[in-house]
C-alpha positions as CSV (number, residue, x, y, z in Angstrom):
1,X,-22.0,-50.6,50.2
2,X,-24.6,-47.9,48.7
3,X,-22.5,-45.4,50.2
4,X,-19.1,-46.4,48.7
5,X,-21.2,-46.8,45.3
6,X,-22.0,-43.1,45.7
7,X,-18.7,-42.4,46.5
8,X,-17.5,-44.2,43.6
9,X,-19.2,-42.7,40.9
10,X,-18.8,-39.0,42.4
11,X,-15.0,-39.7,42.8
12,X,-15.1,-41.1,38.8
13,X,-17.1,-38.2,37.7
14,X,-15.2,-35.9,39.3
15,X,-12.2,-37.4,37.7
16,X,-13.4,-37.3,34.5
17,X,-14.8,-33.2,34.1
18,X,-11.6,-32.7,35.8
19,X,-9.6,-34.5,32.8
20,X,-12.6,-32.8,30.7
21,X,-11.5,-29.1,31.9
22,X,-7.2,-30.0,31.4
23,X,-7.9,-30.9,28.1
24,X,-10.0,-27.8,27.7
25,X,-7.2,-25.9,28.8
26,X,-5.1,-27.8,26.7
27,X,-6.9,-27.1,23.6
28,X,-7.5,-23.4,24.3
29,X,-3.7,-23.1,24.4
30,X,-2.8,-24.6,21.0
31,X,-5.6,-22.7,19.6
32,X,-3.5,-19.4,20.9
33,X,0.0,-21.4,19.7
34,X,-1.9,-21.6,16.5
35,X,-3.4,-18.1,16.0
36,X,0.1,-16.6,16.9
37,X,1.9,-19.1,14.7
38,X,-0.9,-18.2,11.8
39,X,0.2,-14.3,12.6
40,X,3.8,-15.2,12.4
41,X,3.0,-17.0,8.2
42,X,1.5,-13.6,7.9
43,X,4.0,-11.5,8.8
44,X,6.6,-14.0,6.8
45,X,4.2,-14.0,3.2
46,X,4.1,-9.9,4.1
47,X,8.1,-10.3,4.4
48,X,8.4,-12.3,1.6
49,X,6.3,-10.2,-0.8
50,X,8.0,-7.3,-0.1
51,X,11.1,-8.4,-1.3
52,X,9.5,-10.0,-4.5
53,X,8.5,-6.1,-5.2
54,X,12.1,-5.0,-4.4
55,X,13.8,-7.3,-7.0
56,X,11.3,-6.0,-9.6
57,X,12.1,-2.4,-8.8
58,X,15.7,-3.1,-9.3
59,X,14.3,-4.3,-13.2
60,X,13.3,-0.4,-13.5
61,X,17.1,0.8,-12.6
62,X,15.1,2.5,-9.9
63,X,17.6,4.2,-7.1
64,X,18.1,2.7,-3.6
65,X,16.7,6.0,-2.3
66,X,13.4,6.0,-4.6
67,X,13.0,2.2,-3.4
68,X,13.0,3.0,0.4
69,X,10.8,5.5,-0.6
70,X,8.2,3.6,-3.1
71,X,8.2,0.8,-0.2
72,X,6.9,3.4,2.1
73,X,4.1,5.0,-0.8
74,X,2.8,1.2,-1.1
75,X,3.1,0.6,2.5
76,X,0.8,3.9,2.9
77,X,-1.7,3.1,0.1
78,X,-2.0,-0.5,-0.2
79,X,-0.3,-2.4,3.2
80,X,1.5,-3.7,-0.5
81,X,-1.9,-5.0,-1.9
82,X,-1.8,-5.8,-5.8
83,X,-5.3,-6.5,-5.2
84,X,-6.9,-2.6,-3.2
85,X,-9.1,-1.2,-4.9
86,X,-10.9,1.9,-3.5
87,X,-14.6,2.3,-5.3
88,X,-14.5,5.8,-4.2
89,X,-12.0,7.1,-6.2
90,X,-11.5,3.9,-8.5
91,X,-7.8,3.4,-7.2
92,X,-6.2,0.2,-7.6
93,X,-3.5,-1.8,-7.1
94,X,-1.0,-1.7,-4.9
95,X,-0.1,2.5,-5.6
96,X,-4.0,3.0,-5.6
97,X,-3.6,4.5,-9.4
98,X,-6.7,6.2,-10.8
99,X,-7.5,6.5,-14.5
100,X,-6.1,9.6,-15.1
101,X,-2.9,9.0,-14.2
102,X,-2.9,6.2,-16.2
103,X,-4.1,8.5,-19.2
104,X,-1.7,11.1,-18.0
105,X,1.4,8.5,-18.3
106,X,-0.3,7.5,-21.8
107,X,0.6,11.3,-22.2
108,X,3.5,11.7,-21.4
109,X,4.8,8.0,-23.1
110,X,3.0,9.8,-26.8
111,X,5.0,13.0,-26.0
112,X,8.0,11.1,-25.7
113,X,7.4,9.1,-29.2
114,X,7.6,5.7,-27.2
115,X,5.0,3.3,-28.5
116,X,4.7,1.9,-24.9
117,X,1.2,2.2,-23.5
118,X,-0.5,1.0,-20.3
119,X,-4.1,-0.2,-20.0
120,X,-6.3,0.8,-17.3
121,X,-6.0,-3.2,-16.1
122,X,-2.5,-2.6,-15.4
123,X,-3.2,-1.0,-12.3
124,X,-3.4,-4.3,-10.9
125,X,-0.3,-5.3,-11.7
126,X,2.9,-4.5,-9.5
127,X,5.3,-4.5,-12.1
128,X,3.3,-2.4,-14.5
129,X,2.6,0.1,-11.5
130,X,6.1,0.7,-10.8
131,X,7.0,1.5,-14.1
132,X,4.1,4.3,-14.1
133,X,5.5,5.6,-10.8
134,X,8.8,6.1,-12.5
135,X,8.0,7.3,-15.8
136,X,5.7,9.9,-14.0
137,X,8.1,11.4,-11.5
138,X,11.1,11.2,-14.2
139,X,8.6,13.5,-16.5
140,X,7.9,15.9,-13.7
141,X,10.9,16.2,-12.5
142,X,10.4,15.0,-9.1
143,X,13.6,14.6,-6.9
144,X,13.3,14.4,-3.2
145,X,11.3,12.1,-1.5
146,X,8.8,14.8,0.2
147,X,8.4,16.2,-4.2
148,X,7.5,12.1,-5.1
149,X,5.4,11.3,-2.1
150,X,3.2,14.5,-2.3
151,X,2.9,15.2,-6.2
152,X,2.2,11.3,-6.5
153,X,-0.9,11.9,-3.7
154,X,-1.9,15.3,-5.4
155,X,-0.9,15.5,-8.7
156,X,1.9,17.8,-10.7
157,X,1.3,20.4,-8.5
158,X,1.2,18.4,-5.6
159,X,4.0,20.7,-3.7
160,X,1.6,23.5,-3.6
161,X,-1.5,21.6,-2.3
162,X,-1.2,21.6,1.6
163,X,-4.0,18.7,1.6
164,X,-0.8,16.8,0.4
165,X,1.0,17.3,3.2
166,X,-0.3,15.0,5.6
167,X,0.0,12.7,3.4
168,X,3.6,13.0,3.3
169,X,3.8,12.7,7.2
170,X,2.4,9.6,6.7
171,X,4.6,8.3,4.4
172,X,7.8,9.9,5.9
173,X,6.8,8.4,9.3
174,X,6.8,5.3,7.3
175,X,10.3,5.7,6.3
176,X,11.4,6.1,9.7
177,X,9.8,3.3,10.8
């Protein structure tokens, strides 16, 4: 009788961790269901973002063109953060603008006679950003997609900076993407 006591409980306990190790199992795999499904909201806010930015380009008159190729600029600065901010250089926003080209499209908007101005605190705003990127690269002149991408990295005279130009292969391999 001892014996089938023994036996008993071993077979019970046995039972039991193995129940103990399929729910294991069990829970490590909705754990992964639920990571991948957490990357998957990601991916959709990230998808969903993007074309919140697209509609307010089209407020700009922006051309299909320059908004391929401003998606790709944000891609390549800010993964299309509003909120980036680089201490280094004291970028922000989702372009990564610096104060002086907020004081340089200040410039250019007093040149102009428009009594529009930007505040250094519109760098963090997306809407204000774009219309920076555009009033810049209308004043300059800037036509094809390599002229934006590199004079917008290195300045004016960004054409003739070769530090500029791997930044354009970033951003042109994010256009082909």
């Amino acid at each position: 009788m001892k014996y089938f006591t023994y036996s008993f409980v071993f077979v019970v306990i046995t039972f039991l961790f193995y129940k103990i190790e399929i729910k294991e199992t069990t829970i490590n795999k909705l754990k992964n269901q639920l990571e991948q499904n957490n990357n998957t909201i990601d991916s959709l806010y990230h998808e969903i973002d993007t074309l919140q930015w697209e509609n307010q380009i089209w407020d700009f008159n922006i051309s299909q063109n320059t908004t391929h190729l401003l998606s790709a600029i944000m891609y390549v600065e800010s993964s299309y953060n509003d909120s980036a901010y680089n201490s280094y250089e004291d970028a922000v926003g989702c372009l990564q603008i610096r104060k002086c080209m907020v004081d340089d499209v200040n410039r250019i908007l007093r040149r102009q006679k428009s009594e529009l101005r930007f505040s250094y605190d519109d760098r963090w705003l997306r809407d204000k950003s774009i219309k920076m990127f555009d009033i810049y690269c209308k004043h300059y002149g800037l036509t094809t997609a390599e002229q934006i991408a590199r004079c917008w990295n290195g300045g004016p005279r960004g054409m003739q900076n070769e530090m500029t130009a791997g930044y354009w292969k970033k951003v042109k391999n994010q256009l082909d993407s």
